[in-house]
N, CA and C atoms of all chains as a GROMACS GRO file, in nm:
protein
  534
    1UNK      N    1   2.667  -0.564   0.400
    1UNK     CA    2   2.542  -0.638   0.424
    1UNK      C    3   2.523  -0.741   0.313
    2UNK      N    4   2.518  -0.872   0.401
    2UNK     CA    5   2.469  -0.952   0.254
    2UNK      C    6   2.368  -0.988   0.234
    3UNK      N    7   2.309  -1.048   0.148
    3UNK     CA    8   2.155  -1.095   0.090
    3UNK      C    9   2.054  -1.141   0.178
    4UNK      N   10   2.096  -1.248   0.250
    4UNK     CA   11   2.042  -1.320   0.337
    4UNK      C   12   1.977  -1.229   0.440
    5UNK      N   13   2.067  -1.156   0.531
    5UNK     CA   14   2.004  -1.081   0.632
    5UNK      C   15   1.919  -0.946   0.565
    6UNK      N   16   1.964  -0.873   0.417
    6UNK     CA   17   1.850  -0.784   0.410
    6UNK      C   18   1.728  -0.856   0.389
    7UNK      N   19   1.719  -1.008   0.324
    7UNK     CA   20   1.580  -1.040   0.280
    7UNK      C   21   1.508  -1.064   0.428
    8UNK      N   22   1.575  -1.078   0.526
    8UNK     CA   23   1.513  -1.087   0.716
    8UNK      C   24   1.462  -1.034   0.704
    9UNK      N   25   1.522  -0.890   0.735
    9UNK     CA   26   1.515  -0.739   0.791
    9UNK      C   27   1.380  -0.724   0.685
   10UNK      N   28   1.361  -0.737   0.548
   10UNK     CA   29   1.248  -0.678   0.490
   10UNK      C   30   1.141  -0.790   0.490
   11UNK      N   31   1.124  -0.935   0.541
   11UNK     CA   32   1.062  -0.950   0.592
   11UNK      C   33   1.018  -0.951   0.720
   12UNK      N   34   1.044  -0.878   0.833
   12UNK     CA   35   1.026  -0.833   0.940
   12UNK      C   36   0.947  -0.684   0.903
   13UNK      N   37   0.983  -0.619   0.839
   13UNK     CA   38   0.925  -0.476   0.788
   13UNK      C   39   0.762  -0.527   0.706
   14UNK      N   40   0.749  -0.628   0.632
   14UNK     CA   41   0.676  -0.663   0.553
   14UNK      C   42   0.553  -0.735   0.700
   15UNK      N   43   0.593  -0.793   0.754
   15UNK     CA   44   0.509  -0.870   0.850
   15UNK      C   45   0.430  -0.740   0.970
   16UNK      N   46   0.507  -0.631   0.980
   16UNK     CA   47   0.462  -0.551   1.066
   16UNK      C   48   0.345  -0.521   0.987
   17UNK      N   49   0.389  -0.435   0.896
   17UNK     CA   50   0.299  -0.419   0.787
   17UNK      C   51   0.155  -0.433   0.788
   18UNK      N   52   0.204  -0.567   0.747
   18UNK     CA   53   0.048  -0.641   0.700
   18UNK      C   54   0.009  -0.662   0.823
   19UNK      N   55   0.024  -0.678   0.960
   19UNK     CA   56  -0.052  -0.752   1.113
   19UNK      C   57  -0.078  -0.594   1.125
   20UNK      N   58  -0.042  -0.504   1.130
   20UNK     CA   59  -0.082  -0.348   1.212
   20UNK      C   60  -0.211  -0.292   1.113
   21UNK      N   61  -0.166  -0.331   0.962
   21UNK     CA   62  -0.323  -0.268   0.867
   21UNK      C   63  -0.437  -0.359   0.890
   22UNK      N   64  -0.399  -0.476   0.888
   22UNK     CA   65  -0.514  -0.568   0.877
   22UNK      C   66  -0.532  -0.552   1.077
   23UNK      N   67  -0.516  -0.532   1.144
   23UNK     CA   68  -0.609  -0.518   1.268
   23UNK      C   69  -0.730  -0.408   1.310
   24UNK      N   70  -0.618  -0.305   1.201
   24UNK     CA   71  -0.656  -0.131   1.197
   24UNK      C   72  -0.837  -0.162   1.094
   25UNK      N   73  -0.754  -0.237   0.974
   25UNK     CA   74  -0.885  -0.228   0.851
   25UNK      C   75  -1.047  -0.355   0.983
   26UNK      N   76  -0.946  -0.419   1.074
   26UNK     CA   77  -1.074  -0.424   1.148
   26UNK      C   78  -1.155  -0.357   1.253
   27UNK      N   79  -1.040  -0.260   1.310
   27UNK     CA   80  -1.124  -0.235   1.432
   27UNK      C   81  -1.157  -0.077   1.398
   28UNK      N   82  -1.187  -0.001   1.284
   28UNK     CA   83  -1.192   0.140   1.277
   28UNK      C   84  -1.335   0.167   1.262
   29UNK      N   85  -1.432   0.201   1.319
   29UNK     CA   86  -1.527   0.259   1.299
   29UNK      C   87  -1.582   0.311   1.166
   30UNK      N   88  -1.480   0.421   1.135
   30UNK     CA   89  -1.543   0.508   0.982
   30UNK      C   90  -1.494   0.412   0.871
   31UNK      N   91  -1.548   0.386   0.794
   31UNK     CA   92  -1.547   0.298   0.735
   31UNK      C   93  -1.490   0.349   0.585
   32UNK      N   94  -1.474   0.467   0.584
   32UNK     CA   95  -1.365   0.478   0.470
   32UNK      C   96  -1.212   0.507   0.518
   33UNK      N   97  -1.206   0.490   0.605
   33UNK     CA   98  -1.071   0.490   0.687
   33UNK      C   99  -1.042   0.311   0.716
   34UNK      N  100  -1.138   0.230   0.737
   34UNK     CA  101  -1.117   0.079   0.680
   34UNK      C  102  -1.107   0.024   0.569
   35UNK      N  103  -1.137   0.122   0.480
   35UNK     CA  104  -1.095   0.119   0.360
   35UNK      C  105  -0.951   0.113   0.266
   36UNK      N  106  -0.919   0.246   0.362
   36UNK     CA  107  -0.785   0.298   0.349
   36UNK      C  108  -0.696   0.211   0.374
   37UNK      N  109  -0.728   0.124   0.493
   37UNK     CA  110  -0.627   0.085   0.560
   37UNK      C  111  -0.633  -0.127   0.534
   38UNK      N  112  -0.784  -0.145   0.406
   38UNK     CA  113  -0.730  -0.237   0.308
   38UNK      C  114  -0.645  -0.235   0.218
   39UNK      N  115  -0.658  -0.128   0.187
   39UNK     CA  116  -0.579  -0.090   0.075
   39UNK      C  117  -0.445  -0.064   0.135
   40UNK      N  118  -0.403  -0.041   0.230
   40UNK     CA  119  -0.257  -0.058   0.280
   40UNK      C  120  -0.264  -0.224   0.302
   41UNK      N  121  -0.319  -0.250   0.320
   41UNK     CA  122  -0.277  -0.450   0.362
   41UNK      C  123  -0.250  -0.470   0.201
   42UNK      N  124  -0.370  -0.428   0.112
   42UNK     CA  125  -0.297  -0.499  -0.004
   42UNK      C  126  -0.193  -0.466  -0.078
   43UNK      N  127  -0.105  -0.301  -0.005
   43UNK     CA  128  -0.032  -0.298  -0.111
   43UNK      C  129   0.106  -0.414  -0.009
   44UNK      N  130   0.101  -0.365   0.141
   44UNK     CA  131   0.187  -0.491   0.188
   44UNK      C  132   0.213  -0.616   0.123
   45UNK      N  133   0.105  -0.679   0.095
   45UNK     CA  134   0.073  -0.846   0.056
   45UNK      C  135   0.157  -0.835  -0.117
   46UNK      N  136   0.105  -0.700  -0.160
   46UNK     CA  137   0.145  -0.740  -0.322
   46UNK      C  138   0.349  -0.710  -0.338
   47UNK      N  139   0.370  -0.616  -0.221
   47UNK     CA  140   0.521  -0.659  -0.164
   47UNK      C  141   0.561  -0.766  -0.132
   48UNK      N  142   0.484  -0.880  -0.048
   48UNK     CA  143   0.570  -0.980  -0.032
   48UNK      C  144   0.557  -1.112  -0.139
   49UNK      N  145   0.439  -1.113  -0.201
   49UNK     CA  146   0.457  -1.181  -0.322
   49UNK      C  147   0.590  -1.118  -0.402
   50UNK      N  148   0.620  -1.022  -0.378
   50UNK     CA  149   0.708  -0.977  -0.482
   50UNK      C  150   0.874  -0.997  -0.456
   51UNK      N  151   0.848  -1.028  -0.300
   51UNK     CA  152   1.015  -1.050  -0.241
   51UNK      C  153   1.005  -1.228  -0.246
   52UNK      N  154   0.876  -1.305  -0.274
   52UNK     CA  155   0.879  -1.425  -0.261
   52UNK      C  156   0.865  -1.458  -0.423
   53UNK      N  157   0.925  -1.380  -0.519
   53UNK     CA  158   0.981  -1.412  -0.668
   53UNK      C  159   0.835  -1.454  -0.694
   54UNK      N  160   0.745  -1.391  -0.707
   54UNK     CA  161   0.616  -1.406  -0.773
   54UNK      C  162   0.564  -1.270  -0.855
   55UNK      N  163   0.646  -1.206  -0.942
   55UNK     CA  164   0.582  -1.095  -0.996
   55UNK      C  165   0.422  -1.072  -1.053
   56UNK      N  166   0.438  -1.236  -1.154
   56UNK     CA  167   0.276  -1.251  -1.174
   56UNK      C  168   0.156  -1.173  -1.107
   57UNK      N  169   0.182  -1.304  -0.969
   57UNK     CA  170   0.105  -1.253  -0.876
   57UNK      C  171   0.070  -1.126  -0.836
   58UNK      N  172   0.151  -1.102  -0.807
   58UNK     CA  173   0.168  -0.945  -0.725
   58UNK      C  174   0.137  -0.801  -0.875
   59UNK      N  175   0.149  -0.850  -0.999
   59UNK     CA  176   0.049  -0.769  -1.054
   59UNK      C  177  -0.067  -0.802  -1.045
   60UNK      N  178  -0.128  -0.930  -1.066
   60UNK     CA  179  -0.262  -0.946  -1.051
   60UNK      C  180  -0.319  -0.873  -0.924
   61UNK      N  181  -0.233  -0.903  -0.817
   61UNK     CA  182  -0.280  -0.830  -0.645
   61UNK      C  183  -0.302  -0.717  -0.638
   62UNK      N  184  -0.224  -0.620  -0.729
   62UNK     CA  185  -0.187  -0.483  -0.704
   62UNK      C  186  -0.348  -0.397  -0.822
   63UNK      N  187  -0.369  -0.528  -0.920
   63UNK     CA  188  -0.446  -0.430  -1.002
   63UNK      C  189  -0.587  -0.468  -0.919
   64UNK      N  190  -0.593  -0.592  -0.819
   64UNK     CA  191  -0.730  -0.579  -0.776
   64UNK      C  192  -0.730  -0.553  -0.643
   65UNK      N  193  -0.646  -0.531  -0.601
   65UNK     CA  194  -0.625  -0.457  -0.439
   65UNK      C  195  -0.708  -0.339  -0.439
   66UNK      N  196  -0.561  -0.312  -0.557
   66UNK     CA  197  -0.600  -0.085  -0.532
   66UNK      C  198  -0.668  -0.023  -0.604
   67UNK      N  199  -0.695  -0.115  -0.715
   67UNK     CA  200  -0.804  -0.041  -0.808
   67UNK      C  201  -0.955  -0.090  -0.795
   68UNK      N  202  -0.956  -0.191  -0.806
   68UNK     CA  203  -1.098  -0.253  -0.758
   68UNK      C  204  -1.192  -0.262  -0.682
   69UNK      N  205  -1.090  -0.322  -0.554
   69UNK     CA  206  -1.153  -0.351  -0.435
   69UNK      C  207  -1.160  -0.204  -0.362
   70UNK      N  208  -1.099  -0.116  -0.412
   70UNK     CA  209  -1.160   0.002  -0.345
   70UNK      C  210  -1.266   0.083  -0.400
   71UNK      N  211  -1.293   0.095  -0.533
   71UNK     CA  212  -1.371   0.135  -0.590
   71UNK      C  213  -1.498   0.089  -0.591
   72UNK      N  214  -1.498  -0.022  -0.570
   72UNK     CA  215  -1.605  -0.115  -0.498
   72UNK      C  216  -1.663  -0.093  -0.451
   73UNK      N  217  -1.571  -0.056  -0.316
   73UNK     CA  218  -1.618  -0.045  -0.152
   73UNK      C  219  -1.656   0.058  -0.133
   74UNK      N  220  -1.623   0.195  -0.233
   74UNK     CA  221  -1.649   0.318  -0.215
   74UNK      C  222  -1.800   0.327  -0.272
   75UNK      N  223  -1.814   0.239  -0.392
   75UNK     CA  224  -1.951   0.264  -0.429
   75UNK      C  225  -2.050   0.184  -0.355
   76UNK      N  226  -2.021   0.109  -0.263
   76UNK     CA  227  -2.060   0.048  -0.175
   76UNK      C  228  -2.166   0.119  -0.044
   77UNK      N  229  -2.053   0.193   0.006
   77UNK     CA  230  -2.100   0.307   0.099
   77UNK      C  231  -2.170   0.458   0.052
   78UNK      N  232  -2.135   0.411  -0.049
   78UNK     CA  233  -2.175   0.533  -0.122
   78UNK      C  234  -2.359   0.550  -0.090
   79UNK      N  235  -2.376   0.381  -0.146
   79UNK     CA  236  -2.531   0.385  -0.114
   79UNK      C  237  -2.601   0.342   0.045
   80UNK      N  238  -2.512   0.302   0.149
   80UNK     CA  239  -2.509   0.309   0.260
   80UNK      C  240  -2.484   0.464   0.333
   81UNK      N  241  -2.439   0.418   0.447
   81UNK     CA  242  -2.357   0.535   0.548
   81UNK      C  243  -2.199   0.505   0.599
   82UNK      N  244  -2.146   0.583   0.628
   82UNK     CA  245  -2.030   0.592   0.619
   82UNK      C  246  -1.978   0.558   0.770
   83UNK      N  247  -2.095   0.547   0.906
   83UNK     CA  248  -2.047   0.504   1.003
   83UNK      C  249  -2.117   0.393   1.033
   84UNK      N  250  -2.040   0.294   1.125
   84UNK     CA  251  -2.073   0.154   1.151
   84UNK      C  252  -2.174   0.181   1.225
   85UNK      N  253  -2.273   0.163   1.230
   85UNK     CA  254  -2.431   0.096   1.349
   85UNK      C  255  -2.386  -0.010   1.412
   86UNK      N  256  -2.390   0.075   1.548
   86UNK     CA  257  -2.420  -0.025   1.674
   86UNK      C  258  -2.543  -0.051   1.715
   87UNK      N  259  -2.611  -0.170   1.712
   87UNK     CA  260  -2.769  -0.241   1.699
   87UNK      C  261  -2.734  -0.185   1.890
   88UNK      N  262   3.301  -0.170   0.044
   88UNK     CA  263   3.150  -0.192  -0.004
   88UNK      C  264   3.150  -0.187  -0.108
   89UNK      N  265   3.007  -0.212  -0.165
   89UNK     CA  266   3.004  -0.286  -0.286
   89UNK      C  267   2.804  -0.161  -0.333
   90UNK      N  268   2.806  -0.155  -0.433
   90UNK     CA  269   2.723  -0.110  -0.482
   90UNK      C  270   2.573  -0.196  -0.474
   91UNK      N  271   2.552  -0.282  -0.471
   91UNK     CA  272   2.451  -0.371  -0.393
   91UNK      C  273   2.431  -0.357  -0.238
   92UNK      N  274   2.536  -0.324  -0.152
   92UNK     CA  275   2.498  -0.326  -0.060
   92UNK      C  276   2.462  -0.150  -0.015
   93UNK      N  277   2.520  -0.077  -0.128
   93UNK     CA  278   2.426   0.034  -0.082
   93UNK      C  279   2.315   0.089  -0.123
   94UNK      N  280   2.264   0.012  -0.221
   94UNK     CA  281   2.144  -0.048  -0.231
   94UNK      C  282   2.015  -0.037  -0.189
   95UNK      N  283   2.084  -0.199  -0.093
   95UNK     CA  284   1.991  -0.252   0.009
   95UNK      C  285   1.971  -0.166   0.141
   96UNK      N  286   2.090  -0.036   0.192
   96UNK     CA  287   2.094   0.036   0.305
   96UNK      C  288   1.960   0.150   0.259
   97UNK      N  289   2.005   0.187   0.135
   97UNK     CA  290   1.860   0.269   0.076
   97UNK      C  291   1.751   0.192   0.057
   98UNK      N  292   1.723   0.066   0.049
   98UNK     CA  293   1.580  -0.006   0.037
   98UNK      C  294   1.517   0.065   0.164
   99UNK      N  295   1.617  -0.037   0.297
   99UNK     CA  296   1.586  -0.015   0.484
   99UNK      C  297   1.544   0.080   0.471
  100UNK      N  298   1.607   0.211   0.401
  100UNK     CA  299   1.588   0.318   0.445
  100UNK      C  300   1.476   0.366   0.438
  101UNK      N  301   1.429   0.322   0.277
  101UNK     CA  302   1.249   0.331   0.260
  101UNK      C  303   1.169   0.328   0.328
  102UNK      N  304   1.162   0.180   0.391
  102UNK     CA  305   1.093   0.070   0.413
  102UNK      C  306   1.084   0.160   0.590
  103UNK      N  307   1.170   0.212   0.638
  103UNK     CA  308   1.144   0.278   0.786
  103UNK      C  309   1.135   0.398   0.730
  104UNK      N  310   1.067   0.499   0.622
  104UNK     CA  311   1.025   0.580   0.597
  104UNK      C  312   0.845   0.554   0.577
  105UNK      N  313   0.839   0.434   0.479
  105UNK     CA  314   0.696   0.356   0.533
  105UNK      C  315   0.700   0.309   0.622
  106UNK      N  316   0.728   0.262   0.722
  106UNK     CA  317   0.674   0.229   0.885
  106UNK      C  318   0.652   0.373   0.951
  107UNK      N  319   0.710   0.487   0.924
  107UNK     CA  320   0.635   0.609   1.014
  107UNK      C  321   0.531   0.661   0.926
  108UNK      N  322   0.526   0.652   0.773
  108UNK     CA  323   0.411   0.662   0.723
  108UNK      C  324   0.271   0.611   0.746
  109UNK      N  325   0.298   0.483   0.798
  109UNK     CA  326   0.133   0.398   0.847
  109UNK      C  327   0.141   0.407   0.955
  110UNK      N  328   0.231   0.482   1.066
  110UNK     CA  329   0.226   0.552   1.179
  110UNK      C  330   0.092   0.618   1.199
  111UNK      N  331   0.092   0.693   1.072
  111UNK     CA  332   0.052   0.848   1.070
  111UNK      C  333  -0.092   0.829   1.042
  112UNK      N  334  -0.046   0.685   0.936
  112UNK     CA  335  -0.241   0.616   0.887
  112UNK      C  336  -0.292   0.558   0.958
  113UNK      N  337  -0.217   0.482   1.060
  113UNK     CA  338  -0.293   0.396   1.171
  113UNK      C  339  -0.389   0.506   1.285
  114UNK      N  340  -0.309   0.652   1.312
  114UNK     CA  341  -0.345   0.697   1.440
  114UNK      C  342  -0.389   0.885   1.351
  115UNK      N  343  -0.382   0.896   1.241
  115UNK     CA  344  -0.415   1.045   1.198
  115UNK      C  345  -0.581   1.070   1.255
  116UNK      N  346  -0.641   1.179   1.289
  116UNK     CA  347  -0.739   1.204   1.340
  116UNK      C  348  -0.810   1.200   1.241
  117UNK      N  349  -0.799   1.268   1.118
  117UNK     CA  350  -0.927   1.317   1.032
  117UNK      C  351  -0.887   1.225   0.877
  118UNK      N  352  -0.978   1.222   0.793
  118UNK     CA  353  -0.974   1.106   0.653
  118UNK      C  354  -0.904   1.177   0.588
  119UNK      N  355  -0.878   1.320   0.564
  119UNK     CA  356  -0.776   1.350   0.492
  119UNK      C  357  -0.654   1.332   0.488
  120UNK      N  358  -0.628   1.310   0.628
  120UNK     CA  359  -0.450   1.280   0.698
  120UNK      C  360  -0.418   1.119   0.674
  121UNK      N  361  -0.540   1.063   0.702
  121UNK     CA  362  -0.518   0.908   0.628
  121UNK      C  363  -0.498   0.857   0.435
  122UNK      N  364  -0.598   0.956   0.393
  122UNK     CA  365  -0.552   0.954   0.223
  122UNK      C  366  -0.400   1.002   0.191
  123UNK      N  367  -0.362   1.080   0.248
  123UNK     CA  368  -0.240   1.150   0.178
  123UNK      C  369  -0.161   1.067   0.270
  124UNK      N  370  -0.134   0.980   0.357
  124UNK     CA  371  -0.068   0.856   0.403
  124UNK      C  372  -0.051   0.807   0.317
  125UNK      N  373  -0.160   0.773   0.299
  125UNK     CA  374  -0.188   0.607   0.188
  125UNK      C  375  -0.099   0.645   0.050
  126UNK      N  376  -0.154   0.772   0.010
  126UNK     CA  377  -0.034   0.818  -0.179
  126UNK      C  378   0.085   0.816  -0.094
  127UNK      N  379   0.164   0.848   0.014
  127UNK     CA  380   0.302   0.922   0.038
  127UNK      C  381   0.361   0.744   0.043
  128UNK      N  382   0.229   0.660   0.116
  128UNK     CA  383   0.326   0.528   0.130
  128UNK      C  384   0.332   0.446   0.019
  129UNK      N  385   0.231   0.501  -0.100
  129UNK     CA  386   0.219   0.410  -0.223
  129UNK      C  387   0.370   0.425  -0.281
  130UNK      N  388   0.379   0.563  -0.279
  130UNK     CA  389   0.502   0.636  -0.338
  130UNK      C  390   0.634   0.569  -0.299
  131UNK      N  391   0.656   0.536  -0.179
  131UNK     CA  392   0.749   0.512  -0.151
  131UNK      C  393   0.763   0.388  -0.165
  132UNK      N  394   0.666   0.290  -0.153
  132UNK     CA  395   0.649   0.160  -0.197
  132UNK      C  396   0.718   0.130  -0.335
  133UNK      N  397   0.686   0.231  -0.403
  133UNK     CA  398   0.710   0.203  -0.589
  133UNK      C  399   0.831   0.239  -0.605
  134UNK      N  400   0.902   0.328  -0.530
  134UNK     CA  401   1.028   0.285  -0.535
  134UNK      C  402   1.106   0.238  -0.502
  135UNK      N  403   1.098   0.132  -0.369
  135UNK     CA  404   1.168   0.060  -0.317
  135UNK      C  405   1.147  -0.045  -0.406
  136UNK      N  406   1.014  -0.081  -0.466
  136UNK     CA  407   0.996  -0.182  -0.569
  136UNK      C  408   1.138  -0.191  -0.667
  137UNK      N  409   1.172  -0.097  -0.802
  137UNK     CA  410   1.194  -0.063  -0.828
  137UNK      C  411   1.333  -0.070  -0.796
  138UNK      N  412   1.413  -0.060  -0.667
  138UNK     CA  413   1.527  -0.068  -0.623
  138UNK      C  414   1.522  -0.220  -0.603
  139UNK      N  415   1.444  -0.303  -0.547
  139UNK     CA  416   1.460  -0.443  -0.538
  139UNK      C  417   1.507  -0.514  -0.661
  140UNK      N  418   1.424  -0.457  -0.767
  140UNK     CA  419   1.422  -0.486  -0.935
  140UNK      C  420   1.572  -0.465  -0.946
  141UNK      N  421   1.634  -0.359  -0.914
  141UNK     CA  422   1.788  -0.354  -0.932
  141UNK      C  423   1.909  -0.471  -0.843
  142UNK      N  424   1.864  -0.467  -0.716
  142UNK     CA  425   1.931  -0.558  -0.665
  142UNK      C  426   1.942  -0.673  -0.713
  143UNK      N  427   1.837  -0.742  -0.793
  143UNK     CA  428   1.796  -0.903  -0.776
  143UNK      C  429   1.808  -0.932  -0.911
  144UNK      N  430   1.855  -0.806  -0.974
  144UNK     CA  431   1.875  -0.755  -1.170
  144UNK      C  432   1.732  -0.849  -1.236
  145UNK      N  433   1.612  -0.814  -1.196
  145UNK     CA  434   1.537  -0.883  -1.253
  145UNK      C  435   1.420  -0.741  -1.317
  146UNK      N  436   1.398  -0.744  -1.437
  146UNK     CA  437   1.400  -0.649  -1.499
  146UNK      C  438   1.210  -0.680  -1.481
  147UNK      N  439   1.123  -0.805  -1.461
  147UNK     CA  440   1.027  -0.788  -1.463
  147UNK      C  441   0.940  -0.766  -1.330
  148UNK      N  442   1.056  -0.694  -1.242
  148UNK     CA  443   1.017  -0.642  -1.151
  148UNK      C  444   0.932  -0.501  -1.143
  149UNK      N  445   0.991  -0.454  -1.246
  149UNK     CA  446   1.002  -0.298  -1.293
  149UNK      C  447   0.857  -0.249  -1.274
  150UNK      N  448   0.825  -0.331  -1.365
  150UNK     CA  449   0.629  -0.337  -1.469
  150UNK      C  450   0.532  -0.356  -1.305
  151UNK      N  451   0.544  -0.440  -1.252
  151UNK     CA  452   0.458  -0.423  -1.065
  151UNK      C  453   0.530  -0.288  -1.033
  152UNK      N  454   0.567  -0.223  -1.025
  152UNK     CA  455   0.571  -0.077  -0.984
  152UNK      C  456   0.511  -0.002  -1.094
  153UNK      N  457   0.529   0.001  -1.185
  153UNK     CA  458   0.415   0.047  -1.304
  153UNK      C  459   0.298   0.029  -1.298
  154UNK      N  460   0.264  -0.068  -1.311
  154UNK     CA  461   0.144  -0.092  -1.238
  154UNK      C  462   0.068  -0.044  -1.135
  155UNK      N  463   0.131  -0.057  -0.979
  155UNK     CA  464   0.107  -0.010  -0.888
  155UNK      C  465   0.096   0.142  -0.882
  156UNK      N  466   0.196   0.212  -0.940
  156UNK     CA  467   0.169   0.349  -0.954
  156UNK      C  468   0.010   0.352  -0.989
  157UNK      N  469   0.020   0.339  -1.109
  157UNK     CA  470  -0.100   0.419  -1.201
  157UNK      C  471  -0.205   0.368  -1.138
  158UNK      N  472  -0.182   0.237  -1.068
  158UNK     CA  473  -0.385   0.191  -1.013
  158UNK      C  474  -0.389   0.286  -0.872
  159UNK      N  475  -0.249   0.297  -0.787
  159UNK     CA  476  -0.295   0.388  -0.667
  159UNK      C  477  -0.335   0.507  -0.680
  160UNK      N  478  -0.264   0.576  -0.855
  160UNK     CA  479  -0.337   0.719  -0.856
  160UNK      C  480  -0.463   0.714  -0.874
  161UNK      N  481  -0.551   0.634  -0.929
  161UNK     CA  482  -0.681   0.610  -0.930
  161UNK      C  483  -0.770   0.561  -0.788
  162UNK      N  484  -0.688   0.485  -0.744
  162UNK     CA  485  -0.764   0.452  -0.609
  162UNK      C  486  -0.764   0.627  -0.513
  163UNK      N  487  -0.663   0.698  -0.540
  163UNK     CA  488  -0.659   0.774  -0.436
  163UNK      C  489  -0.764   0.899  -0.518
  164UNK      N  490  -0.734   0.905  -0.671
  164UNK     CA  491  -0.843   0.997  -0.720
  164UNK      C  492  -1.020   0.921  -0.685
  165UNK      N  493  -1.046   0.809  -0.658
  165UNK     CA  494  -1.184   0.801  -0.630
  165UNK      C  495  -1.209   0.800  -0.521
  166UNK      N  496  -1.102   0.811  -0.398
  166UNK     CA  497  -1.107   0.818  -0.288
  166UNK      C  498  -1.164   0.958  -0.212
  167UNK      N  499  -1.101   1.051  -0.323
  167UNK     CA  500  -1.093   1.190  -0.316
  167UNK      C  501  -1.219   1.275  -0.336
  168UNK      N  502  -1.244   1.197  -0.477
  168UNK     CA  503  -1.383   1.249  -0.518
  168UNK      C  504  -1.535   1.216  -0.422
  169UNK      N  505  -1.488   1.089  -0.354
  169UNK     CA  506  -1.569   1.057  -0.280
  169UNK      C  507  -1.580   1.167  -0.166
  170UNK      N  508  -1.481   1.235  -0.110
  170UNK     CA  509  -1.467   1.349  -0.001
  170UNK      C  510  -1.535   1.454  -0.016
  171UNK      N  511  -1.480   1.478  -0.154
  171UNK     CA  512  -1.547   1.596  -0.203
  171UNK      C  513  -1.695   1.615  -0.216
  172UNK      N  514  -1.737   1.511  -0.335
  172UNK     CA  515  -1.850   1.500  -0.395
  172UNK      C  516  -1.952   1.416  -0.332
  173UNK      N  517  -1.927   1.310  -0.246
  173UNK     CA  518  -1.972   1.225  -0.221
  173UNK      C  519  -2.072   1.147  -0.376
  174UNK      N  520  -1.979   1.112  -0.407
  174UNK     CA  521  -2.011   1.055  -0.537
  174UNK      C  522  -1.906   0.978  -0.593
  175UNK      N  523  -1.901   0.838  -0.718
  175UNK     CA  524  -1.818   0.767  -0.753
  175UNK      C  525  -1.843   0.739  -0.877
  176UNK      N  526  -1.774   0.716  -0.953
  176UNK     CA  527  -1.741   0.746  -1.076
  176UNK      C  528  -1.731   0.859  -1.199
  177UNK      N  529  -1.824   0.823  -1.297
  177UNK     CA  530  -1.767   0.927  -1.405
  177UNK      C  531  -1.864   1.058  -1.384
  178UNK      N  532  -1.965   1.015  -1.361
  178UNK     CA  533  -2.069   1.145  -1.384
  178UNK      C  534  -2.081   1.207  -1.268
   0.00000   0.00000   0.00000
């Protein structure tokens, strides 16, 4: 196998990825399970910065993906409710 | 063959070990079956990282899997505590 076709193949793996979490982190009801499933988009995204020779990046992504933006969101709901209202 | 290319057969191999992992997160019934997704696919993430770092001999690959480790054990410990306790942070 040479270079060219594994970098395909793992961007084909990388694109599923990120389109299946990010539809999931929209359409899930419980909302710490949309949570979950940001935090899978961002660890996708901080993979493909990382196959597109951007390490920088992809630490900056990774420390405010998974540490931040979830901790956030958790204290977020924390002072809310945990299921979406339908008006 | 060549030691690079078996490698890259163990990257694939990951990488469709995470695709049945967010299988499991996309469609698991209950929030617990989705957290322990999320660590099993972090996990496996950090080392395919890690193996890329070898293929591409770029050594500041390494440190984004370092990284990534230690912030997902925290995301998944406040994730947890939230289950438990329904509560977030220190106190």
């Amino acid at each position: 196998m040479n270079f060219e076709n594994f970098f395909w193949i793992l961007q084909i793996f990388i694109a599923i990825g990120l389109i299946g979490s990010s539809i999931a982190a929209i359409r899930f009801k419980n909302l710490i399970a949309a949570v979950i499933a940001m935090a899978v988009f961002s660890l996708a995204l901080s993979v493909e910065f990382y196959v597109l020779q951007a390490p920088d990046v992809a630490i900056a992504e990774a420390g405010v993906g998974a540490g931040l933006t979830t901790a956030m969101y958790l204290l977020a709901i924390r002072n809310t409710t945990d299921e979406e209202v339908v008006e | 063959m060549t030691p690079e290319s078996l490698f890259m057969g163990a990257m694939i191999l990951l990488f469709l070990s995470a695709t049945l992992t967010m299988i499991r997160m996309l469609l698991g019934p209950t929030i617990p079956d989705r957290v322990v997704a999320l660590d099993a696919l972090t996990t496996t993430t950090a080392g395919a990282m890690v193996l890329y770092g070898v293929i591409t001999e770029q050594a500041v690959i390494i440190d984004v899997a370092l990284v990534y480790a230690v912030l997902s054990y925290i995301a998944t410990l406040y994730i947890a505590r939230y289950l438990v306790k329904r509560r977030v942070g220190l106190a």
